[in-house]
C-alpha positions in Angstrom: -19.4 18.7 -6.0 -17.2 20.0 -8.6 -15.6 22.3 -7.1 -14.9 19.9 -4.6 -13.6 17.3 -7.1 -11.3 19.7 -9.1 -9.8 20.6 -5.7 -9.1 16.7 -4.7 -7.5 16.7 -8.3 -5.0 19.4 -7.6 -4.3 17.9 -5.0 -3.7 14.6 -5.7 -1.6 15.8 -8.9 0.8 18.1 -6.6 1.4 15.0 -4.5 2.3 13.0 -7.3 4.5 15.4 -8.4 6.6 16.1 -5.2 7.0 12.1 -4.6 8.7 12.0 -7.9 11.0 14.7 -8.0 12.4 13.7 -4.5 12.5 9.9 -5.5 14.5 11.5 -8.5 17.0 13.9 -7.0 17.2 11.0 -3.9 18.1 8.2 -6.9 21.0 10.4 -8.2 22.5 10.1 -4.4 23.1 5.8 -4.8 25.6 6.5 -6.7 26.7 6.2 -10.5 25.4 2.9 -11.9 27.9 3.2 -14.8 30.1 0.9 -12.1 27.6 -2.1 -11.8 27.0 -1.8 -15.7 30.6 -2.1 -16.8 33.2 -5.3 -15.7 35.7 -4.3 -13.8 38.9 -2.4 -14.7 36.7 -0.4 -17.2 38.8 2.7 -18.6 37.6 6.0 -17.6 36.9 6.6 -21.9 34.3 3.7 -21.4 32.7 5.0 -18.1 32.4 8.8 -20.0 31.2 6.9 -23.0 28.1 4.9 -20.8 26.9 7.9 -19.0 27.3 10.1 -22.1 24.9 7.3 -23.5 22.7 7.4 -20.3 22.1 10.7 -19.9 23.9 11.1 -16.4 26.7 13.2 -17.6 24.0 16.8 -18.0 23.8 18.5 -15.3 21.5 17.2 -12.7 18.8 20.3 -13.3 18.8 19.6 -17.3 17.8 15.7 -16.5 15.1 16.2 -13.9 13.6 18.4 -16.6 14.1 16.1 -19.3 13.3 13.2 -16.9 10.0 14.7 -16.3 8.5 15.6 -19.4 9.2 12.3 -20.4 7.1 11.0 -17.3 4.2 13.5 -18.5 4.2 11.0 -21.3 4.3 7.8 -19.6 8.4 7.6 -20.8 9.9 6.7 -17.7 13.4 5.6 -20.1 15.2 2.1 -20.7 16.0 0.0 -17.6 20.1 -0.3 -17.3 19.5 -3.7 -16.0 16.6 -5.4 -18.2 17.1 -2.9 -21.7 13.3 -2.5 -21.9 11.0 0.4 -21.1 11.2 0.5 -17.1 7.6 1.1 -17.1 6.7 -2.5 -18.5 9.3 -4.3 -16.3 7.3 -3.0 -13.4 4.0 -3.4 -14.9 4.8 -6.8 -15.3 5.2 -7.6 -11.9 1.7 -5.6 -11.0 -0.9 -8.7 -11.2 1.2 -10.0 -8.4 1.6 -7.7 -6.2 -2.7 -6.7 -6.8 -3.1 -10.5 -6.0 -1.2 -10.1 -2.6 -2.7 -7.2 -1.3 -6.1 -7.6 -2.5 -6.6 -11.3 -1.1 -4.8 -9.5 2.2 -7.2 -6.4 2.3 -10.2 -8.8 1.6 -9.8 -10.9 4.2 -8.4 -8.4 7.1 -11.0 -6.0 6.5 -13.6 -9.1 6.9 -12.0 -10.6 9.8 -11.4 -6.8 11.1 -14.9 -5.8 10.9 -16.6 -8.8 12.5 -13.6 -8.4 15.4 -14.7 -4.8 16.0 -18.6 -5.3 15.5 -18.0 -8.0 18.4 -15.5 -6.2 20.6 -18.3 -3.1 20.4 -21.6 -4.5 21.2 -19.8 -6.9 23.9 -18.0 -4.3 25.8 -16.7 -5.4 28.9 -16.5 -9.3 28.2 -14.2 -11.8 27.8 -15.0 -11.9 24.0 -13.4 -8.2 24.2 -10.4 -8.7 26.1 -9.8 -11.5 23.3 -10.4 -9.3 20.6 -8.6 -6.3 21.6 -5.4 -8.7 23.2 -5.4 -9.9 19.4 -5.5 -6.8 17.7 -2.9 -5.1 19.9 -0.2 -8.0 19.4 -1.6 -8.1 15.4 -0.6 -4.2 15.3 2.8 -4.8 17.4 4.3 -7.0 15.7 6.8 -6.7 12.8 5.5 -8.4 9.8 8.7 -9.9 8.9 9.4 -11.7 12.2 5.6 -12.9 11.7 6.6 -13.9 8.1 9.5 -15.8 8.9 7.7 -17.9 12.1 4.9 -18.8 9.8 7.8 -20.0 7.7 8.9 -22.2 9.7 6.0 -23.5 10.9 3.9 -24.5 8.5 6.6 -25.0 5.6 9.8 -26.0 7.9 8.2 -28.0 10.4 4.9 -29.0 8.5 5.4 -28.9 5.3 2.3 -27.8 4.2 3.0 -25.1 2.3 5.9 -24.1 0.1 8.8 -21.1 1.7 8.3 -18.3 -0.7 7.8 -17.6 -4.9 4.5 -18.0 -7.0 2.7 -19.7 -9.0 0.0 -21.5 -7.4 -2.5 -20.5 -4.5 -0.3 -22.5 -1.7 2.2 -19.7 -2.4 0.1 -17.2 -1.8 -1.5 -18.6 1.3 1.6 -17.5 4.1 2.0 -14.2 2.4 -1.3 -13.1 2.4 -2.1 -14.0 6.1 0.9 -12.1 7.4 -0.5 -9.1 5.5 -3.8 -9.7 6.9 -2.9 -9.9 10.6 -1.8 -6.2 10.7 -4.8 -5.3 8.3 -7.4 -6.8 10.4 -6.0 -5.8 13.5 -5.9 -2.5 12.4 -9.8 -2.3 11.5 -10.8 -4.3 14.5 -8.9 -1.5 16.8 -10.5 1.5 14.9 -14.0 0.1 14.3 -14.2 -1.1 17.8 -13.5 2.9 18.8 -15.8 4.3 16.3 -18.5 2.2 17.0 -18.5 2.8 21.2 -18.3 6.7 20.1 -21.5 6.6 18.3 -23.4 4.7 20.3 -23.2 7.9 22.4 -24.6 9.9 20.5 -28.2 11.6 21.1 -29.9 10.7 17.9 -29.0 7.2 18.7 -30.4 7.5 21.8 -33.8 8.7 20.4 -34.1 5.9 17.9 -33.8 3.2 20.0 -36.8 6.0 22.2 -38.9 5.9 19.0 -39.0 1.5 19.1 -36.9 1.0 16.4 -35.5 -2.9 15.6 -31.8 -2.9 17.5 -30.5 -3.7 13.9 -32.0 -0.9 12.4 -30.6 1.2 14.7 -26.6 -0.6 14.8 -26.9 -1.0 10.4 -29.0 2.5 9.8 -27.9 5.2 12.6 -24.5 3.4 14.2 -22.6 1.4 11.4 -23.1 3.7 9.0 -21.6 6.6 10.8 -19.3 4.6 12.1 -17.7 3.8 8.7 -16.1 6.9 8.1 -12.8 6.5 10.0 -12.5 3.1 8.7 -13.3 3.9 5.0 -10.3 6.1 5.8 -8.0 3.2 7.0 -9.1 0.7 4.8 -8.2 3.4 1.7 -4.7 3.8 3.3 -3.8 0.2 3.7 -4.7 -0.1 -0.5 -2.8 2.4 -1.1 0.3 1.0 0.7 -0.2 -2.8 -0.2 -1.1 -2.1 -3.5 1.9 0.0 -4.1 4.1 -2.7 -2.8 4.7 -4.7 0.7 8.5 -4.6 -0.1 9.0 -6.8 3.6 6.8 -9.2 2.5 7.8 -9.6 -1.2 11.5 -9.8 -0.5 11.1 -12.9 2.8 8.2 -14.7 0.8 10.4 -14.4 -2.7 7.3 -13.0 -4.0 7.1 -11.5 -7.6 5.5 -7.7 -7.2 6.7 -4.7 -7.6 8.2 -4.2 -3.9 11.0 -6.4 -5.3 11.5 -5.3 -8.4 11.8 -1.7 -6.9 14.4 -3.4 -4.1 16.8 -4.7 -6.9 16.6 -1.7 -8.8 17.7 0.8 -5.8 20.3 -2.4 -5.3 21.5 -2.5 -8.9 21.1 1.4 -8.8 18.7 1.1 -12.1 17.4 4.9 -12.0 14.3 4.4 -15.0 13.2 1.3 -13.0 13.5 3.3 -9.3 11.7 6.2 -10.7 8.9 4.1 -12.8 8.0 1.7 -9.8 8.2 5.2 -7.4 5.8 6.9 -9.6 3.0 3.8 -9.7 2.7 3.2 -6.1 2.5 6.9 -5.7 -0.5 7.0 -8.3 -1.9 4.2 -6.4 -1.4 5.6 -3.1 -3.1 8.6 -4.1 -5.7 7.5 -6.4 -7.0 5.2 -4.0 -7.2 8.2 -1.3 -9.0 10.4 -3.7 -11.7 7.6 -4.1 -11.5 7.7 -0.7 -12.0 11.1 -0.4 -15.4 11.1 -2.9 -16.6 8.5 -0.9 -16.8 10.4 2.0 -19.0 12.5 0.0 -20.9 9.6 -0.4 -21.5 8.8 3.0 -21.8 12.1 4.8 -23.0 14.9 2.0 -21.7 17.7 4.6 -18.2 17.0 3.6 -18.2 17.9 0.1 -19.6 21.0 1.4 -16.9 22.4 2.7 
């Protein structure tokens, strides 16, 4: 089990690492920010002076090496647009964003999982097609056309619940259901799949032989088995919605760290790019390396290999 742990470490460390060197080298390509930072008709002694301040007039190999030690210590430098550590301006705007997609992931995987449980043991039936219709048209369409129909339903035409922003739990209503659409669609779709495939199997076969309670059998021998694939997709979907559902932030005017990383790249504030990069890609990957030991979890042959 060590060994296996040390080698999801490595792992998860080089993948870290190669997000944030191209997220850094990619940053330098917007363009120089001196020009946003500066009013117009600037001298060309002010612009030297600025990025001489900045950093950004060393050559391009000197600050990705100064760049990253500085990251090794949790430095990520002084936003150009807010003057404050760029790692706290998007830390900030992290409770938000785990508010969205945890009240999303809750209730798609719930809805998900009853949909695919149902569409599985009533194969065939018009409680399928429903199921499956749903899911396909959840998983087709674009979130922010959802998004902006939900809009103006139930704000423009209704006006039951308030466009976009935060602050209470009507704003976070629209925005976490569009999320949740694709989430549960996605788990209903896979579950559904994994489920029919292990009914198949021949030790399912013989327990249901040997007498055993049908929901022995579906919790014990089927679900369980079953989960694998969708402990899988579930860890993905964290990792993207923690690290940010930029669509979704920037149509509902919602507060995370999607938007924050949007005006940066806009604004061309490098720390702020680079800081907000770097945390969804810890995210992304710590929450498939938890993944990862919980496949140990559930089937101990894994962590043998």
């Amino acid at each position: 089990m060590a060994r296996y742990l040390l080698s999801k470490l490595f792992e998860a460390a080089l993948a870290i690492w190669g997000v944030v060197t191209i997220v850094f080298f990619v940053s330098r390509v917007l363009g120089d920010p001196t020009v946003l930072l500066l009013p117009m008709g600037a001298s060309q002694q002010d612009i030297d002076t600025l990025r001489a301040a900045l950093g950004l007039d060393r050559p391009i190999l000197e600050q990705y090496g100064i760049a990253l030690l500085s990251m090794l210590r949790g430095d990520f430098g002084i936003s150009f647009q807010h003057t404050r550590p760029a790692l706290d301006v998007v830390l900030e705007r992290m409770p938000a964003t785990g508010m969205l997609a945890g009240t999303a992931l809750f209730f798609g995987t719930l809805i998900g999982a009853v949909a695919g449980a149902i569409a599985a043991l009533r194969r065939g039936t018009i409680s399928e097609f429903v199921v499956m219709t749903a899911a396909l048209l959840g998983q087709a369409t674009p979130v922010f056309w959802l998004g902006i129909m939900l809009i103006l339903f139930f704000s423009v035409q209704l006006g039951w619940l308030p466009t976009g922003g935060s602050g209470s739990l009507a704003h976070l209503i629209l925005p976490g259901l569009t999320l949740s659409v694709f989430v549960s669609a996605s788990i209903a779709r896979l579950l559904r799949s994994s489920l029919l495939d292990i009914m198949r199997e021949d030790y399912v076969r013989t327990a249901r032989a040997k007498g055993l309670m049908p929901r022995t059998v579906f919790f014990w021998h089927i679900a369980r088995n079953a989960l694998i694939p969708v402990v899988t997709m579930i860890g993905i979907i964290a990792g993207e919605l923690l690290g940010g559902s930029v669509v979704i932030e920037t149509v509902f005017a919602w507060p995370g760290v999607g938007r924050v990383i949007m005006q940066a790249i806009q604004a061309q504030d490098f720390p702020v790019i680079q800081a907000g990069v770097a945390l969804v890609a810890v995210i992304f990957v710590v929450t498939n390396l938890l993944v990862d030991l919980l496949y140990g979890v559930l089937d101990p042959r894994i962590r043998q290999r």
